[in-house]
C-alpha positions as CSV (number, residue, x, y, z in Angstrom):
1,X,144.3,19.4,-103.3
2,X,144.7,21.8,-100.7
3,X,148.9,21.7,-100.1
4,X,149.6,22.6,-103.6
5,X,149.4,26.2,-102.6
6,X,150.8,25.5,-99.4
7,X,153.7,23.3,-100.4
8,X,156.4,25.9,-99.8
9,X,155.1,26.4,-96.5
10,X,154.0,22.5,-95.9
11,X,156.2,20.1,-93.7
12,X,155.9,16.6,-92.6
13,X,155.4,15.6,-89.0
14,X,154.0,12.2,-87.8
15,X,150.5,11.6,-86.6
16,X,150.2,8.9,-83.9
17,X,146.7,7.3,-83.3
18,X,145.5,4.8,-80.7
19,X,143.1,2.8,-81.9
20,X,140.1,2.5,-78.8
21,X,140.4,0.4,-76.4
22,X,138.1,-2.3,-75.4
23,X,136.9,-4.4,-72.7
24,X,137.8,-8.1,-73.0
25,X,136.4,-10.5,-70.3
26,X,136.2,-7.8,-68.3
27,X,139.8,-6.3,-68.7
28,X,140.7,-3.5,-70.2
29,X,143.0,-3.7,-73.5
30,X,144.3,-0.4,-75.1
31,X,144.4,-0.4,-78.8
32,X,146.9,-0.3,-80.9
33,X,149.4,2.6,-81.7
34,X,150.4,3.9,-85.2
35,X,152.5,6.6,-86.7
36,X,152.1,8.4,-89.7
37,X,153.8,10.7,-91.5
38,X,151.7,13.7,-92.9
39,X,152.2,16.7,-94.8
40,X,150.7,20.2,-93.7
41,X,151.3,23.8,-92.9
42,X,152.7,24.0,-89.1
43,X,152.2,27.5,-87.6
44,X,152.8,28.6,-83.9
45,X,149.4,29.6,-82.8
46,X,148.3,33.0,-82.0
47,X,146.5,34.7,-79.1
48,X,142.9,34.4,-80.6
49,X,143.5,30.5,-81.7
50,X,144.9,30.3,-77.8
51,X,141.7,31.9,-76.3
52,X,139.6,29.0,-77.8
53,X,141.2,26.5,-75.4
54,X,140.5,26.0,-71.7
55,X,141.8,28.2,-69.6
56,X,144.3,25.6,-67.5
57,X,146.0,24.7,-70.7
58,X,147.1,28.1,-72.5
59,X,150.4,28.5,-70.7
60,X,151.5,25.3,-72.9
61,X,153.1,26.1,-76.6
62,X,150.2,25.5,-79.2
63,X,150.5,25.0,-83.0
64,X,147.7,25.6,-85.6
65,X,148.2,23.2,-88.1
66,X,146.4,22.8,-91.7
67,X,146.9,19.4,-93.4
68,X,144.4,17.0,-95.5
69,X,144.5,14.7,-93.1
70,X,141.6,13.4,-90.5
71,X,143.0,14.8,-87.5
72,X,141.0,12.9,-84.2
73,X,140.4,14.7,-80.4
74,X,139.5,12.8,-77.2
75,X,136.2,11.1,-77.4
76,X,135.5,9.8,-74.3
77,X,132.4,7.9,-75.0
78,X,133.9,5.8,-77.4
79,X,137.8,5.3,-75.8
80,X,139.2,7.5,-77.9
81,X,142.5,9.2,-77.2
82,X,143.3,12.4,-78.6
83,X,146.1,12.1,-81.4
84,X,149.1,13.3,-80.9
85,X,151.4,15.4,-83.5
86,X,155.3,14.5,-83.5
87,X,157.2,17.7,-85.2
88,X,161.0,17.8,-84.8
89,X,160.8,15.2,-81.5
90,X,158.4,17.0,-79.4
91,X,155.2,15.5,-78.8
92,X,152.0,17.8,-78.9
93,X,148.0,16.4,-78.1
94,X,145.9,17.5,-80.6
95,X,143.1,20.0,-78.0
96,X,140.8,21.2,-81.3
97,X,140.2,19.9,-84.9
98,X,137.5,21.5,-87.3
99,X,137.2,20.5,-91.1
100,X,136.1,22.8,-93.7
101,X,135.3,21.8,-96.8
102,X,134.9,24.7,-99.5
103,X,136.6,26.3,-101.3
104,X,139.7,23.7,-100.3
105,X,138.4,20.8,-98.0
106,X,140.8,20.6,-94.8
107,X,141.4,20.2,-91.2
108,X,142.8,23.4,-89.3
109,X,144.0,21.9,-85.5
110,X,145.6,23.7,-82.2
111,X,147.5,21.2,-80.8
112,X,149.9,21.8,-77.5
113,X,152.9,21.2,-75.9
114,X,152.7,17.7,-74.0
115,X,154.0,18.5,-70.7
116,X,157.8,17.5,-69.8
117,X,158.5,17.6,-73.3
């Protein structure tokens, strides 16, 4: 367990996933929407983590965030909508998620600002 040493710095936010959407009879039909609460260290991000996005979307505000949890970007090829981090009402698209796994297996994620939020 990773947030053991992080639990005084750990907080919960939700995670909201679309599930891909499909074609049916020709029609597309998004998938369905859940929310989920998870527990993880929330951080604002700093220059270097903002340098790793493209450069149209660093004038948004971008968290690093480190939880256990699979955290999903866009995948395009398979309908897959990036998820999308709820922390204290503001919505934020999740732009980057990498997993390490030794010593403490876990995701580390950028995740900005949703514009109009």
């Amino acid at each position: 367990m990773v947030f053991f040493l992080l639990a005084p710095f750990s907080e919960v936010f939700l995670l909201r996933r679309t599930a891909p959407g499909v074609f049916i009879k020709g029609r597309w039909v998004e998938g369905a929407t859940t929310e989920t609460p998870v527990t993880g260290s929330v951080q604002q991000a700093n220059d270097r983590d903002i340098q790793l996005l493209p450069e149209g979307l660093r004038t948004n505000e971008t968290l690093k965030i480190f939880t256990e949890v699979e955290i999903k970007t866009e995948n395009q090829p398979a309908h897959q909508s990036a998820d999308v981090i709820v922390r204290k009402g503001v919505e934020y698209l999740v732009m980057s998620a990498a997993t390490f796994g030794a010593p403490l297996p876990h995701w580390r994620v950028l995740a900005r600002k949703i514009e109009g939020q």
